[in-house]
GUVEX-542972 format. One record per residue (C-alpha): residue in one letter; x, y, z. Coordinates in steps of 0.5 Angstrom, whole numbers, plus 2048, in hexadecimal, padded with zeros to 3 digits. Layout:
GUVEX-542972
+--------+-----+-----+-----+
: residu :   x :   y :   z :
+--------+-----+-----+-----+
:      A :   X :   Y :   Z :
...
+--------+-----+-----+-----+
***
This chain:
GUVEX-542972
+--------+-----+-----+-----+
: residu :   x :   y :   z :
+--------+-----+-----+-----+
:      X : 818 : 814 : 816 :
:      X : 81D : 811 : 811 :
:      X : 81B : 813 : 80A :
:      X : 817 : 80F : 806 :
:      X : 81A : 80D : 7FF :
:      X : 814 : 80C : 7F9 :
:      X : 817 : 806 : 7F5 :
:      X : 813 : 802 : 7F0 :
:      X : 816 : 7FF : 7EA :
:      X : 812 : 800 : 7E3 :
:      X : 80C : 7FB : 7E2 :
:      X : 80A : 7F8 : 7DD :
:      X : 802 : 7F5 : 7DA :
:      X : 800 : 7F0 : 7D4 :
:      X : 7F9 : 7F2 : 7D4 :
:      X : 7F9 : 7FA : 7D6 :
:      X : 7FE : 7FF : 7D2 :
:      X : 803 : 803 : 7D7 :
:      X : 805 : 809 : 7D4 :
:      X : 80B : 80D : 7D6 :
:      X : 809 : 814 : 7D8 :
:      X : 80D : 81A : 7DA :
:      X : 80D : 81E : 7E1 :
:      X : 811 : 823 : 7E1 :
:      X : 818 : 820 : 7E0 :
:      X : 816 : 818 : 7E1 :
:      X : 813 : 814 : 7DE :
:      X : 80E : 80F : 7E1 :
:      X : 809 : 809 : 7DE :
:      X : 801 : 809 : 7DE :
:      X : 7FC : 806 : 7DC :
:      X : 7F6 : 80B : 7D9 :
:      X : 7EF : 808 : 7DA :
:      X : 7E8 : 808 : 7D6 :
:      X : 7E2 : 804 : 7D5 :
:      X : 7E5 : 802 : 7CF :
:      X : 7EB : 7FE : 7D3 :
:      X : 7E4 : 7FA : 7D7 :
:      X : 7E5 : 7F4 : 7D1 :
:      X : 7EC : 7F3 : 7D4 :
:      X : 7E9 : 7F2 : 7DA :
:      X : 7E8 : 7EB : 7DA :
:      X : 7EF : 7EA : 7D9 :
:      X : 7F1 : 7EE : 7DF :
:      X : 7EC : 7EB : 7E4 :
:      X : 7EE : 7E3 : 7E1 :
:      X : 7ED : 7DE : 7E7 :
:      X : 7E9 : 7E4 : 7EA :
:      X : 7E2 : 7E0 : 7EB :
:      X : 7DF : 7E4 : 7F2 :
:      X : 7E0 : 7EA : 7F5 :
:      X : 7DF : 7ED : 7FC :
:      X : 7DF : 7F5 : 7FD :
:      X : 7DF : 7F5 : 805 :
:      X : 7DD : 7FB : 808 :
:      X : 7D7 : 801 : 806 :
:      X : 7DB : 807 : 808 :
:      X : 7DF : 80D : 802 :
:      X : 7E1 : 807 : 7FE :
:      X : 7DD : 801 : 7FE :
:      X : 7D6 : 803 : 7FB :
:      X : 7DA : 806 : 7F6 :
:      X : 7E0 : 802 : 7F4 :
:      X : 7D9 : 7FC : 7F5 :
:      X : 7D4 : 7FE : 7F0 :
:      X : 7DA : 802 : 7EB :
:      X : 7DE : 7FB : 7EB :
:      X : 7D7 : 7F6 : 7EA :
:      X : 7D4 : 7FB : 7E4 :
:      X : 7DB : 7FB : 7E0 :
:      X : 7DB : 7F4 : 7E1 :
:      X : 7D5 : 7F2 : 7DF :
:      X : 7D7 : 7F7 : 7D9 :
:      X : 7DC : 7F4 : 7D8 :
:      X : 7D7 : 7ED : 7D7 :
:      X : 7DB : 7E9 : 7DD :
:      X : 7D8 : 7E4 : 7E1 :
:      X : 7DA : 7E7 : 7E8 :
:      X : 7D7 : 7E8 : 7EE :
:      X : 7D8 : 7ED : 7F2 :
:      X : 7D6 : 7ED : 7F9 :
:      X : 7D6 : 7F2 : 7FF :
:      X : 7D8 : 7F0 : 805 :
:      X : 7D6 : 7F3 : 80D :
:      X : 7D6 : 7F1 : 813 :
:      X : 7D0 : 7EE : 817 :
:      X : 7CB : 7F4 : 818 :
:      X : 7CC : 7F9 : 814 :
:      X : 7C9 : 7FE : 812 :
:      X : 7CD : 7FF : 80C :
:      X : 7C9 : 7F9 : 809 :
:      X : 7C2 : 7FE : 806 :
:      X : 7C7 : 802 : 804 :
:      X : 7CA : 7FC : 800 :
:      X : 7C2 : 7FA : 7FE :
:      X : 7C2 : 801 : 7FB :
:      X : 7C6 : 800 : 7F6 :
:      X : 7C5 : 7F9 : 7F4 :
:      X : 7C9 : 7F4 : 7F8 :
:      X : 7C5 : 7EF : 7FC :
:      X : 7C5 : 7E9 : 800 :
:      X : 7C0 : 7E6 : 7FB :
:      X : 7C4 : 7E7 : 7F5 :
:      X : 7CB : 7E5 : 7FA :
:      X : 7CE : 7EA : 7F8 :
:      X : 7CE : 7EE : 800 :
:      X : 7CF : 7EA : 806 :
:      X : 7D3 : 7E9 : 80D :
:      X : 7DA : 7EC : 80C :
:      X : 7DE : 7E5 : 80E :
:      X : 7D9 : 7E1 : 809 :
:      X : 7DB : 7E6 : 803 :
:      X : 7E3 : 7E5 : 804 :
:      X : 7E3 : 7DD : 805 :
:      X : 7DF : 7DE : 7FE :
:      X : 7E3 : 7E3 : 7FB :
:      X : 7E9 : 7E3 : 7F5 :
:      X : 7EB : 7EA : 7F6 :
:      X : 7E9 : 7ED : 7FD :
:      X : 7E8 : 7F4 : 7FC :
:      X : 7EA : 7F7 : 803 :
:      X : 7E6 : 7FD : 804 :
:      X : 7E4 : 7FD : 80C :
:      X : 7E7 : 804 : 810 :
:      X : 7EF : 804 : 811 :
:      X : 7EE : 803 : 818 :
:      X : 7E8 : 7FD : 817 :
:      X : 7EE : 7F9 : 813 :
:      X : 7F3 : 7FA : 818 :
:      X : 7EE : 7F7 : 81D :
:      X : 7EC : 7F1 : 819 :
:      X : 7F2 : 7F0 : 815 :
:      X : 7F3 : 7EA : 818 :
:      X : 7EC : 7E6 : 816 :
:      X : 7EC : 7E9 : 80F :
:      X : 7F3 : 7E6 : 80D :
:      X : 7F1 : 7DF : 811 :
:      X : 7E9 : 7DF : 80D :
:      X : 7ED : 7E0 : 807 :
:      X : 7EC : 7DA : 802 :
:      X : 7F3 : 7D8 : 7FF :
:      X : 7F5 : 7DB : 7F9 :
:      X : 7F1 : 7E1 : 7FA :
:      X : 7F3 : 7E9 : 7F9 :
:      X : 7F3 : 7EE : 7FE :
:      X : 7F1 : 7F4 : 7FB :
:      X : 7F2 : 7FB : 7FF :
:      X : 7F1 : 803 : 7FD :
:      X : 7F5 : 805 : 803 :
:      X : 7FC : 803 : 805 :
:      X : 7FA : 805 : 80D :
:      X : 7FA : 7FD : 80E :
:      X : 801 : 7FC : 80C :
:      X : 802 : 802 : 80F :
:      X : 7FF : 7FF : 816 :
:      X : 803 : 7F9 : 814 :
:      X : 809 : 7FB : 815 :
:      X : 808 : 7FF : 81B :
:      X : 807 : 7F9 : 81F :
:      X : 80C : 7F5 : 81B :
:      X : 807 : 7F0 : 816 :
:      X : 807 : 7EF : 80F :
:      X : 802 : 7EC : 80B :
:      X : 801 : 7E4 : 80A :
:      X : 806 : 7E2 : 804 :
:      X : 801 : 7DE : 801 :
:      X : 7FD : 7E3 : 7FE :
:      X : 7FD : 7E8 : 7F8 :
:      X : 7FD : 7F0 : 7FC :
:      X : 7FA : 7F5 : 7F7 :
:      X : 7F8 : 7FD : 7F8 :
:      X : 7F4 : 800 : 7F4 :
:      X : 7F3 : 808 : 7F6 :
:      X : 7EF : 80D : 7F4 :
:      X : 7F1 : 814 : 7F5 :
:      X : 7EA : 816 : 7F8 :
:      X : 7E5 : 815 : 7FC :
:      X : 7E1 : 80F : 7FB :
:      X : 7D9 : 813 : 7F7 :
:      X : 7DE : 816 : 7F3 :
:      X : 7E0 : 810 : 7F0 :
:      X : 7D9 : 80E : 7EE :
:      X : 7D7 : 814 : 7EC :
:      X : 7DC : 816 : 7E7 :
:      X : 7DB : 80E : 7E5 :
:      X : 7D3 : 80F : 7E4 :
:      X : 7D5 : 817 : 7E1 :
:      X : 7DB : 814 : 7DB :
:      X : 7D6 : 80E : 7D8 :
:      X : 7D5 : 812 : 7D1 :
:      X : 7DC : 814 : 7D1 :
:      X : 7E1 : 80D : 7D2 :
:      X : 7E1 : 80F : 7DA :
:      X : 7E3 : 813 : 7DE :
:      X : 7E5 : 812 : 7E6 :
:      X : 7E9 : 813 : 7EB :
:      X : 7F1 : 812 : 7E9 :
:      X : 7F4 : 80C : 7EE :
:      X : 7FB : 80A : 7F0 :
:      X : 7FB : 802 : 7F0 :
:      X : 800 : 7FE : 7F3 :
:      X : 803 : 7F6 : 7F4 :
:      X : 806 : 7F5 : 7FA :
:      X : 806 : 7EE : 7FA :
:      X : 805 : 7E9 : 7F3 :
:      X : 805 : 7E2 : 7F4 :
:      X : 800 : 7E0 : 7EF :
:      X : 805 : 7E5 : 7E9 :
:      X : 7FE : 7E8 : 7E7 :
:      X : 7FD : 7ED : 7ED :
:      X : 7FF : 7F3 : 7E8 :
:      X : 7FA : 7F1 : 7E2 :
:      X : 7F4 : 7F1 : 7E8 :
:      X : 7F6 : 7F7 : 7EC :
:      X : 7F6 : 7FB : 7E5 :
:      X : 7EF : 7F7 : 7E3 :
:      X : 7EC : 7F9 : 7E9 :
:      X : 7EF : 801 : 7E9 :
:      X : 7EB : 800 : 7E0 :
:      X : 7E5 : 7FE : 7E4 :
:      X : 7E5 : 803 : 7E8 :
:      X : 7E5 : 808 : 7E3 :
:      X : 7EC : 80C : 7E5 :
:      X : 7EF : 810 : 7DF :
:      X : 7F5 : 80E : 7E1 :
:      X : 7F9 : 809 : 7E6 :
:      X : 800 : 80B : 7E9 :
:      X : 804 : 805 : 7EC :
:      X : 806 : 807 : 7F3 :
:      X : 808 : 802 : 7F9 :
:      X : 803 : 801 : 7FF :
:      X : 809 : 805 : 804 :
:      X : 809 : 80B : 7FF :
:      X : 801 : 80B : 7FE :
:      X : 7FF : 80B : 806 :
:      X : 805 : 810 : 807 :
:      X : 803 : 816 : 801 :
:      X : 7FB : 814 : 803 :
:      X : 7FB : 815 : 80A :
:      X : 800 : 81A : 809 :
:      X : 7FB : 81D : 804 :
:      X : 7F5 : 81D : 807 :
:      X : 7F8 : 821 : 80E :
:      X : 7FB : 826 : 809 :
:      X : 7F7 : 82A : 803 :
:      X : 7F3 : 824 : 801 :
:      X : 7EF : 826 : 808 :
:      X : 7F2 : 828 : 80F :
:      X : 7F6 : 82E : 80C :
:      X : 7EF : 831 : 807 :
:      X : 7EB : 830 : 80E :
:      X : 7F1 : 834 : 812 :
:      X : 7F3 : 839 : 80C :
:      X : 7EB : 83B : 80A :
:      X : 7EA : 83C : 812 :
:      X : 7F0 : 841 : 814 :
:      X : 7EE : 845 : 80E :
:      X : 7E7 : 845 : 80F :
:      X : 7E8 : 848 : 816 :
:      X : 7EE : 84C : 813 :
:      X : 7EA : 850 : 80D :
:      X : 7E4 : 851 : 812 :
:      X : 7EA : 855 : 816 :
:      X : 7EC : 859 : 810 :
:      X : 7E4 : 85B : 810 :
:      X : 7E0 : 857 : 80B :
:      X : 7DA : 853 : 80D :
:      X : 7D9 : 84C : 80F :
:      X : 7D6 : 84A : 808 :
:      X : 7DC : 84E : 805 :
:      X : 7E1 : 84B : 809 :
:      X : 7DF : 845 : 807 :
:      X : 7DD : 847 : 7FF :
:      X : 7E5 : 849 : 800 :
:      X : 7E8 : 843 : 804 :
:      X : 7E4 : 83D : 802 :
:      X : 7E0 : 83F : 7FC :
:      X : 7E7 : 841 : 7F9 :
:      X : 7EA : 83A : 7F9 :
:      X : 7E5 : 835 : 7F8 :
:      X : 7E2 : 839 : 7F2 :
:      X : 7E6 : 83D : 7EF :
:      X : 7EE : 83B : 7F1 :
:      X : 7EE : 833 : 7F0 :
:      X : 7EA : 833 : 7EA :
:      X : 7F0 : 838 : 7E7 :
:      X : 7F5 : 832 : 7EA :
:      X : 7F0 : 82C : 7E7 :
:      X : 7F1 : 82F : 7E0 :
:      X : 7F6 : 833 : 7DF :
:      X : 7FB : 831 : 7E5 :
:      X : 7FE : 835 : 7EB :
:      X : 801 : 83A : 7E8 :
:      X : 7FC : 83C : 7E4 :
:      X : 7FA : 83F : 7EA :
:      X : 800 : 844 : 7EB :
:      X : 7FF : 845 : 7E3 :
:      X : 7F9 : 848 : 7E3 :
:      X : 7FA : 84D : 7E8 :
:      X : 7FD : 854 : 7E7 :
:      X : 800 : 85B : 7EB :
:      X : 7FE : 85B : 7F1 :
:      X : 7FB : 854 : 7F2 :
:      X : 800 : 850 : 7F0 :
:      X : 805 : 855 : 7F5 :
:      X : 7FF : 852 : 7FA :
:      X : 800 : 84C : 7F8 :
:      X : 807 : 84B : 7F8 :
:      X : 807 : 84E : 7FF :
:      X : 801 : 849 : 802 :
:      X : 806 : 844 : 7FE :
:      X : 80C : 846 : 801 :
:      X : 80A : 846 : 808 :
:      X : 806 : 83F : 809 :
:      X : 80A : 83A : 805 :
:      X : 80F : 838 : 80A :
:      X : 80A : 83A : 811 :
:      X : 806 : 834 : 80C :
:      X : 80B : 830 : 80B :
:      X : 80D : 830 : 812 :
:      X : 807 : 82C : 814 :
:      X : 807 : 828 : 80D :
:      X : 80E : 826 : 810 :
:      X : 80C : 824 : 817 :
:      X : 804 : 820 : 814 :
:      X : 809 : 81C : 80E :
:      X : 80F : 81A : 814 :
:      X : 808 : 817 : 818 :
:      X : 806 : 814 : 813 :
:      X : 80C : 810 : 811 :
:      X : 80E : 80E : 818 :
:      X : 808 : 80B : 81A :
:      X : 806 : 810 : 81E :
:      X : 7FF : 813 : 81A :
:      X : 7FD : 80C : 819 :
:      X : 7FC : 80B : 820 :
:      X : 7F9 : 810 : 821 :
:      X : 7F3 : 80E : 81C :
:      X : 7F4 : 807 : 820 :
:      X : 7F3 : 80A : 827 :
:      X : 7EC : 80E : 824 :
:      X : 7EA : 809 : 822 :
:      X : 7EA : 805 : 829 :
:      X : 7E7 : 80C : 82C :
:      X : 7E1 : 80D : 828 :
:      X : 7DC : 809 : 82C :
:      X : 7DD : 80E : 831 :
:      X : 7DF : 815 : 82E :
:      X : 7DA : 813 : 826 :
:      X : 7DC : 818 : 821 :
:      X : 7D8 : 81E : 821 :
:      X : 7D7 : 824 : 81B :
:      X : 7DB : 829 : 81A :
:      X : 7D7 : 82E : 815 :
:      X : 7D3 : 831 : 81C :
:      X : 7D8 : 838 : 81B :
:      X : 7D7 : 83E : 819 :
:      X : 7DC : 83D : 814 :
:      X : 7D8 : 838 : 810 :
:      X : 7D0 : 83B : 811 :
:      X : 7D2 : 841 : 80F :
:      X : 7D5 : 83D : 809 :
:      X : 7CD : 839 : 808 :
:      X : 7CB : 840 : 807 :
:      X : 7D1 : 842 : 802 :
:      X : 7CF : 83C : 7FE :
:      X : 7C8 : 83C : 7FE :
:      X : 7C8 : 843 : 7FA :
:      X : 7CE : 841 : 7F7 :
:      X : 7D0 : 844 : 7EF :
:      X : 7D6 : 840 : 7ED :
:      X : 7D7 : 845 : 7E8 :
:      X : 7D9 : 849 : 7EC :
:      X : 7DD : 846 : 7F1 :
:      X : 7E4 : 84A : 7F3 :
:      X : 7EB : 848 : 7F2 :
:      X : 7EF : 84B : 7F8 :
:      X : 7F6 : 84B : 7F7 :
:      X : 7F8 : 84B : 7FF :
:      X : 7F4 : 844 : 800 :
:      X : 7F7 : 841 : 7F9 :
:      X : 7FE : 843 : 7FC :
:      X : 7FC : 840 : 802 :
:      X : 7F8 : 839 : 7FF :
:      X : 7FE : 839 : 7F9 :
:      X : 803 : 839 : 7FE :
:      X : 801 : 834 : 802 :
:      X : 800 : 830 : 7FC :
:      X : 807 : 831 : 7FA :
:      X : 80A : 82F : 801 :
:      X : 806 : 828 : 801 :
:      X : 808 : 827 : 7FA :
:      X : 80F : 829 : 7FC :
:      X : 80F : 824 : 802 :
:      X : 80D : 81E : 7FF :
:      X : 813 : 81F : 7F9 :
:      X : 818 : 820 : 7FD :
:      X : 816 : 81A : 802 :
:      X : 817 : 816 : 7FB :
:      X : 80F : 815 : 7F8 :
:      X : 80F : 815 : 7F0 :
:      X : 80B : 81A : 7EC :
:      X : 805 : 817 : 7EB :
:      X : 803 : 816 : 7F2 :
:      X : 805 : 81C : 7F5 :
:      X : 800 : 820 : 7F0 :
:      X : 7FB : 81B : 7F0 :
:      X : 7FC : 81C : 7F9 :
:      X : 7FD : 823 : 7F9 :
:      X : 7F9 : 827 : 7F3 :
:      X : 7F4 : 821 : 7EF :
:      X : 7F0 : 81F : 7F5 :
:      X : 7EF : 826 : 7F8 :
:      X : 7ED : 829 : 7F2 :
:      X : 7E9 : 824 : 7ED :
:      X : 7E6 : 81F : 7F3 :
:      X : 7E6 : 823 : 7FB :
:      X : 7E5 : 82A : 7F9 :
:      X : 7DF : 829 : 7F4 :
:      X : 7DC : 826 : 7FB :
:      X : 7DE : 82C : 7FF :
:      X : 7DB : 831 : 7FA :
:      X : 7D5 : 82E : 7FA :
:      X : 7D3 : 82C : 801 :
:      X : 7DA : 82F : 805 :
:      X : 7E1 : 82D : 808 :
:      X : 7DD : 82C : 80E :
:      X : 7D9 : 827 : 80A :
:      X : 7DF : 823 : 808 :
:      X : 7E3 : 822 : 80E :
:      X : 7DC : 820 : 812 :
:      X : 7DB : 81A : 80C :
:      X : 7E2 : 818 : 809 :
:      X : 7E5 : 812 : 80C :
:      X : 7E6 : 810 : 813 :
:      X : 7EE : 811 : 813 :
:      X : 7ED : 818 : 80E :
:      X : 7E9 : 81A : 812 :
:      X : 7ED : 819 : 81A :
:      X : 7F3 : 81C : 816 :
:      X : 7EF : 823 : 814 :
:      X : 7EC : 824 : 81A :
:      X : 7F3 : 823 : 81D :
:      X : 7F7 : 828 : 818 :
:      X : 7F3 : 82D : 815 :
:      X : 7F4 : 831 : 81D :
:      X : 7FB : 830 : 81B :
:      X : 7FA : 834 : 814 :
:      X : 7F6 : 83A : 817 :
:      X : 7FA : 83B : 81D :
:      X : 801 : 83B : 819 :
:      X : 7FE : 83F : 813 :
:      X : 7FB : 844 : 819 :
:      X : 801 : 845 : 81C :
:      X : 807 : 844 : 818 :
:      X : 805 : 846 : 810 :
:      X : 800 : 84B : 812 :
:      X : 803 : 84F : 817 :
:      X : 809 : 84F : 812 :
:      X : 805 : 852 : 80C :
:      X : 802 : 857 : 811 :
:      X : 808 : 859 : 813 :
:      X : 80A : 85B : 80D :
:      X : 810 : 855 : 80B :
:      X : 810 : 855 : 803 :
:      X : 80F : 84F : 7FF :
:      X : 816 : 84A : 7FE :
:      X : 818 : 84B : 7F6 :
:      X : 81C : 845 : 7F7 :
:      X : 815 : 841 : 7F9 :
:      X : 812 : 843 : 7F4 :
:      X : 817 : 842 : 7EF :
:      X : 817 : 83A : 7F2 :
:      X : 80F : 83A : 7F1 :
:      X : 80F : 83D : 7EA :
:      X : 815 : 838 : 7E8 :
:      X : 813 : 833 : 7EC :
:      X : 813 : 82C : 7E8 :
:      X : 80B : 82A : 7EA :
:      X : 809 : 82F : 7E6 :
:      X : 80A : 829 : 7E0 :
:      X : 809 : 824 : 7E3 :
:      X : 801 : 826 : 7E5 :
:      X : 800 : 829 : 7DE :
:      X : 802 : 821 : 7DC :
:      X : 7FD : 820 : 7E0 :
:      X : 7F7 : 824 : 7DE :
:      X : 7F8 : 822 : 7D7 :
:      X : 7F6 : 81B : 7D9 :
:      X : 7F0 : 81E : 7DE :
:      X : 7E9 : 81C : 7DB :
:      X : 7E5 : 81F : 7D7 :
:      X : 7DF : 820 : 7DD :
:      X : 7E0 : 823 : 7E2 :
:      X : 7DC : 822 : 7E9 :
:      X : 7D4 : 823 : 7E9 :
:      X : 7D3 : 823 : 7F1 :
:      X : 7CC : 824 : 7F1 :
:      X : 7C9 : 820 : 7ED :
:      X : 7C6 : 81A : 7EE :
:      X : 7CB : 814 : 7EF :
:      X : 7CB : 80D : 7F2 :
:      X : 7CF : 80E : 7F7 :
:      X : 7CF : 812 : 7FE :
:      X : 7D2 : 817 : 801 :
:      X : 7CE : 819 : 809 :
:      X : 7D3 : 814 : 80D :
:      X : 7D1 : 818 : 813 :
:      X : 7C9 : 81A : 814 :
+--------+-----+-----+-----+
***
């Protein structure tokens, strides 16, 4: 593992504002969105004639339908296609929401990317590393591959291939699940939008108009605000991420509490109500509005004494395993992992994980639910915080910015994942999030239960106090600045999961 670097030089647009935005003490670049940018849009996709999504998984249905609605808005004659492969069964679902092969906007994923000016490539991380190949070889001259993932460069470069040099590489990343991106795309038409923030990056520009395209494509769908980034740093933090607070570590921190409550003689529902219930409702919509320390603040006497010793002695057992994901995703190793999955899945298919006690007691909590009354545990704050924290600290001391260890670490668990998991469960999340999310969940979520179970709860149990100097460290951190700006620039809806949307969740039946 050698230590990964962020560099990305300033950028610049003549058709969007960038705007300079503290985060703690650094200054970063943006560019905020809103339905009122969609009449620059025109501009930004000049020469962008036909678009092809491949792919119906998390993303594709979303970025599909957002990208064609802000386009017809916006009142371009652009044609924005799916394309699948022979046979799927993706196909009804993409005729649910409009596309069709009569109007010649859905069709075989090899005829949609001859045809197209941007290839929108949103199959599964291991299907691109599968297909990488005929894809690039099916492309028209002078046609733009867009990606929402840097895993295709990160497989790229673990079997020493590049992309081809005669084309534009862009990213355009939302930083959540695909249905979030439609529904807060659908939720924020009456107040100028509302979506899911998006890290963009270009990583290869021969036409000199990639940085317009990319920041029009992250307008059209809706994102509050795009941050650059690399196609290196964004598949290391998302990866990263996902394993982490995003999804692996929440499954491993709600199981190893839930077990620990019922030890101490609550019920199950109890457990749950104070492990699970107490981070997806009550905790991350603290964080979401107010911040991480808004957590801590709000606590007084022998909670925040309750706090500080969960915090204490869970923070560097968590960052242990944060270390370890991080270095596996940097030197190549989780990325074959996912490749290696993907080769067996037709022998050993992907089954739910929702079957436990853990997660029918939770059906049953939820089914007579009272948000109101939902409880704020301090020892499992201390336990999710410091989790947090460890994951934010990892990645700034790899060398990411501000902008994407936030939006990585603290945005999309708490305005895009958690919202899910409240609703439907953890369990439920990690059974229906992408294919590379969901290997690396199931694979580290044990290793955050057993580590927290052995080495931060036997700590607390016998009586090891709380470390002021690590709590000094989380009150005086510098992210603390860095997701205030954020919130500042959050949108003013947030996410309504049971309504009725246009997208849909049930991937695994």
């Amino acid at each position: 593992y050698t230590k990964f670097t962020f560099r990305c030089s300033s950028f610049s647009s003549s058709i969007f504002d960038v705007r300079d935005v503290e985060f703690a003490d650094t200054k970063e670049q943006i560019v905020k969105g809103g339905r009122d940018l969609f009449p620059l849009l025109p501009k930004a996709f000049e020469g962008i004639k036909e678009i092809g999504v491949i792919g119906w998984g998390s993303q594709a249905p979303a970025q599909a339908q957002n990208m064609r609605d802000s386009l017809n808005e916006a009142g371009m004659d652009v044609k924005v296609r799916i394309g699948l492969r022979e046979g799927s069964s993706s196909f009804e679902e993409a005729r649910e929401v409009g596309f069709s092969e009569d109007a010649d906007t859905l069709g075989e994923m090899y005829d949609i990317i001859k045809k197209s000016d941007l290839v929108m490539l949103l199959i599964s991380d291991a299907a691109q590393a599968a297909l990488y190949k005929d894809i690039f070889a099916a492309m028209k001259p002078g046609a733009t591959l867009g990606l929402s993932h840097g895993f295709l460069l990160g497989y790229l470069d673990s079997i020493g291939e590049t992309f081809p040099e005669d084309m534009d590489v862009i990213a355009v990343c939302p930083k959540g699940m695909g249905p979030s991106v439609r529904r807060l795309y659908e939720q924020g038409k009456e107040v100028n939008g509302a979506g899911i923030n998006a890290s963009f990056a270009v990583h290869q520009d021969k036409s000199g108009k990639a940085t317009e395209l990319a920041l029009g494509w992250g307008v059209a769908l809706g994102s509050p605000f795009m941050f650059e980034t690399t196609l290196s740093s964004e598949y290391r933090s998302d990866i990263y991420g996902e394993r982490g607070i995003l999804l692996g570590a929440v499954h491993g921190i709600v199981e190893s509490l839930y077990r620990r409550y019922q030890r101490q003689g609550m019920s199950p529902e109890q457990a749950f109500i104070e492990s699970c219930e107490s981070i997806t409702g009550n905790i991350v919509k603290i964080i979401s509005t107010r911040g991480i320390k808004a957590v801590y603040d709000g606590l007084t006497g022998d909670d925040k004494e309750v706090f500080e010793q969960a915090y204490s002695a869970s923070y560097m057992p968590a960052k242990e395993i944060l270390q370890e994901i991080y270095d596996e995703v940097s030197s190549g190793n989780e990325i074959r992992t996912v490749i290696m999955h993907g080769k067996r899945i037709g022998k050993y298919p992907v089954g739910k994980i929702d079957g436990t006690d853990t997660w029918k007691v939770g059906e049953q909590v939820r089914a007579s639910r009272d948000e109101d009354s939902i409880p704020l545990n301090p020892f499992t704050a201390g336990v999710y915080v410091a989790t947090m924290m460890a994951q934010i600290d990892v990645l700034l001391e790899a060398g990411h910015p501000y902008s994407e260890v936030v939006n990585e670490s603290v945005i999309e668990a708490v305005d895009s994942l958690c919202p899910y998991m409240h609703y439907r469960g953890v369990a439920f999340m990690v059974d229906n999030c992408s294919f590379t999310a969901k290997t690396g969940s199931r694979k580290w979520a044990p290793r955050f239960d057993y580590i927290l179970d052995q080495l931060a709860y036997t700590a607390v149990d016998n009586g090891k106090p709380a470390d002021e100097n690590l709590i000094a460290d989380f009150e005086n951190h510098k992210v603390h600045a860095a997701v205030e700006a954020c919130c500042k620039l959050r949108p003013t809806v947030d996410i309504s999961v049971g309504t009725a949307s246009s997208t849909k969740e049930i991937v695994i039946e």
